[in-house]
C-alpha positions in Angstrom: 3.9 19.7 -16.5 0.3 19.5 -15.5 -1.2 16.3 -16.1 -0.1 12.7 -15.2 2.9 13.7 -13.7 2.5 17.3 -12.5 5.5 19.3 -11.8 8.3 21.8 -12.5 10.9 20.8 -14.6 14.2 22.6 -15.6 15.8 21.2 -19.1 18.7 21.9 -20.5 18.9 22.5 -24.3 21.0 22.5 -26.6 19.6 24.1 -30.2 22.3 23.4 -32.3 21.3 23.4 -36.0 18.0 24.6 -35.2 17.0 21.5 -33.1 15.5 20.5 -29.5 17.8 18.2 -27.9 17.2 17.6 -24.5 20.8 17.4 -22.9 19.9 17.2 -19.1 16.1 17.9 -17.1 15.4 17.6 -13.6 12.3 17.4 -11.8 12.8 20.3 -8.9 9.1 20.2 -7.5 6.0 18.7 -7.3 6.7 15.0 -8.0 4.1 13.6 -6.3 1.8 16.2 -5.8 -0.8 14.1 -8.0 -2.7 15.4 -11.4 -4.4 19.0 -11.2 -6.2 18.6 -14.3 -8.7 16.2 -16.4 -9.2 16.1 -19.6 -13.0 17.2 -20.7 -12.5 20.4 -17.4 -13.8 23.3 -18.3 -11.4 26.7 -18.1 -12.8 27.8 -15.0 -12.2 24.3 -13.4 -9.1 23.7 -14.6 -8.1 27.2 -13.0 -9.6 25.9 -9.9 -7.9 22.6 -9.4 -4.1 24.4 -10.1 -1.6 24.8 -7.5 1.7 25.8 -9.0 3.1 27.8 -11.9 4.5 30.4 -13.4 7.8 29.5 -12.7 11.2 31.4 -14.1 15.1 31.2 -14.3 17.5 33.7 -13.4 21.2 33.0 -14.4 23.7 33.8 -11.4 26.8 35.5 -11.9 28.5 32.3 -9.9 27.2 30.1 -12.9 24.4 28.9 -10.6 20.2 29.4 -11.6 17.8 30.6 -9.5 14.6 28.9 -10.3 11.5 30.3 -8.9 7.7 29.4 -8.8 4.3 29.7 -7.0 2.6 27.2 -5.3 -0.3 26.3 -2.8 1.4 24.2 -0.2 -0.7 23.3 2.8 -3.0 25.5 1.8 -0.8 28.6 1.6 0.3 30.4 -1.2 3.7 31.2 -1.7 6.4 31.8 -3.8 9.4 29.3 -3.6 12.4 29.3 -4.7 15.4 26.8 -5.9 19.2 27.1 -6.3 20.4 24.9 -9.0 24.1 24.0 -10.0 24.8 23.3 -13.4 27.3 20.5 -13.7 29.3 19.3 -17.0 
């Protein structure tokens, strides 16, 4: 999410019959990292002000997801990375 409440959120879904229905979502980083963009930026501002993203899952053969992002923290860019546990 990148506005109000900037962050990187795992969901889980369930698309029975073709629908969206949010069954579970978690906030793994950046909930209070404040807002990274404003509405009215241009591109090349908006690119400027961002500090996290691209982030991915990878399913673990113990059941467990590895979620994975980038992110400017204390001025350093890195690459971090979260073990999740899906539970029933």
């Amino acid at each position: 999410h990148r506005g109000d409440e900037p962050g990187i959120v795992v969901r889980v879904i369930d698309f029975t019959d073709d629908k969206w229905n949010v069954i579970a979502e978690n906030n793994i980083w950046g909930s209070s990292i404040g807002k990274q963009v404003h509405e009215g930026d241009s591109f090349y501002d908006m690119m400027q002000a961002i500090r996290f993203g691209q982030p991915s899952l990878l399913k673990l053969d113990d059941g467990e997801v590895l979620g994975f992002h980038w992110a400017v923290v204390n001025g350093q860019g890195t690459v971090l990375a979260h073990r999740l546990k899906l539970s029933n």
